[in-house]
C-alpha positions in Angstrom: 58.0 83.5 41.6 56.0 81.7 39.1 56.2 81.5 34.9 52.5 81.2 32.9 52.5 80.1 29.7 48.9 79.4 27.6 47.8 76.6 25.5 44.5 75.8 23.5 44.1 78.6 21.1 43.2 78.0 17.3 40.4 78.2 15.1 37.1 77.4 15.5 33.4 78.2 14.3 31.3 80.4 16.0 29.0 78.6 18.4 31.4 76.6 18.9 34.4 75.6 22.0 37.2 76.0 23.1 39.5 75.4 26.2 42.4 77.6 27.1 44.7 76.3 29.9 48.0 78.0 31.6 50.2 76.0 33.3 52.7 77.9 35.9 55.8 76.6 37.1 57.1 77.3 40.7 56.3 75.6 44.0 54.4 79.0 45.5 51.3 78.6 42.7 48.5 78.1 45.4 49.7 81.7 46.2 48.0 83.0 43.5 44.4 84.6 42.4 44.6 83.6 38.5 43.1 85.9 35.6 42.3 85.3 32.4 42.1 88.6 30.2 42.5 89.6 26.4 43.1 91.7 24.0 41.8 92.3 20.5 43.6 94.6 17.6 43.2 97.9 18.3 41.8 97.7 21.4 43.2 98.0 25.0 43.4 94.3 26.9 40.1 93.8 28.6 39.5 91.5 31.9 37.8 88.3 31.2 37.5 86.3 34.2 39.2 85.8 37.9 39.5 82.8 40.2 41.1 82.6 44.1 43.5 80.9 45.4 41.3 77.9 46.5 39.0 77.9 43.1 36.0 79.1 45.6 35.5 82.3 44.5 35.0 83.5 40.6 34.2 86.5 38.7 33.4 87.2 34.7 33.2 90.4 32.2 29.5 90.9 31.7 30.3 89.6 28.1 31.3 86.4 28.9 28.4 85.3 32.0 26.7 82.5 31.0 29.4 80.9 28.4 32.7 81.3 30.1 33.7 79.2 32.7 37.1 79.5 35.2 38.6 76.9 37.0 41.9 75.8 38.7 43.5 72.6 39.8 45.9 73.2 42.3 47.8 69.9 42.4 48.6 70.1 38.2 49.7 74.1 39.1 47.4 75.1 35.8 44.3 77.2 35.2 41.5 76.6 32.9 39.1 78.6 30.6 36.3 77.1 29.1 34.9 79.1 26.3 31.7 78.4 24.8 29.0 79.8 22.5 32.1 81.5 21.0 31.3 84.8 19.0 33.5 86.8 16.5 34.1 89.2 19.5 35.5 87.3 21.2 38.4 86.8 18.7 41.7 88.0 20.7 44.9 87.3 22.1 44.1 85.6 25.6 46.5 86.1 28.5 46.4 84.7 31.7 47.8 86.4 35.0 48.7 85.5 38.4 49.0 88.1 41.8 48.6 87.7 45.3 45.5 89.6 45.0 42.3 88.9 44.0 40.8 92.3 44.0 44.2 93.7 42.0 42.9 90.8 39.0 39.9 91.8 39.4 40.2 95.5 39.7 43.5 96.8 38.7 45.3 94.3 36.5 47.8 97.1 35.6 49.7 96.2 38.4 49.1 92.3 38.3 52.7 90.6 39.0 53.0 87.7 36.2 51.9 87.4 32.7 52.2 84.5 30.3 52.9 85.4 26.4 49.6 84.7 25.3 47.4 82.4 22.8 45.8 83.7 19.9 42.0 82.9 19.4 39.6 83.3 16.5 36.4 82.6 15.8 34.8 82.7 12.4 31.4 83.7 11.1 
């Protein structure tokens, strides 16, 4: 069993940074494939970005390549999402998630296990 909750939304320019973390508590969090996804109004929540257990193995939304970056470190029990080159689309409510599977954060995240509560992010123009 594990609890997610997000930190490092806010404000910011566009072109500019931010970094998003999600810390989980529990002893079982190496058990996990992490996801970051989000969701903006009106719109249905969209996958961002996935990493394994070990932190070996990472996917991203075409929209994000190139700017995003996801990372874990194991020993603190937190993910990480660096977000660069910000854009107003990419203003949202980001959520991270936590399953046994990979493939179901990468490909199904319907039926992902855990969900923090969120952290709102907004870029302006």
């Amino acid at each position: 069993q594990v609890q997610l909750v997000e930190s490092g939304g806010g404000l910011v320019q566009a072109g500019g940074s931010l970094r998003l973390s999600c810390a989980a508590s529990g002893r079982t969090f190496r058990n996990y494939a992490m996801g970051w996804f989000r969701q903006a109004p009106g719109k249905e929540r969209e996958f961002v970005a996935v990493i394994s257990l070990s932190g070996s193995s990472t996917d991203y939304a075409e929209s994000v390549k190139g700017r995003f970056t996801i990372s874990r470190d194991n020993a603190k029990n937190t993910v990480y999402l660096q977000m660069n080159s910000l854009k107003a689309e990419d203003t949202a409510v980001y959520y991270c998630a936590a399953d046994g599977s990979y493939y179901s954060v990468l490909r199904a995240p319907s039926v992902l296990s855990y969900w923090g509560q969120g952290t709102q992010v907004t870029v302006s123009s």
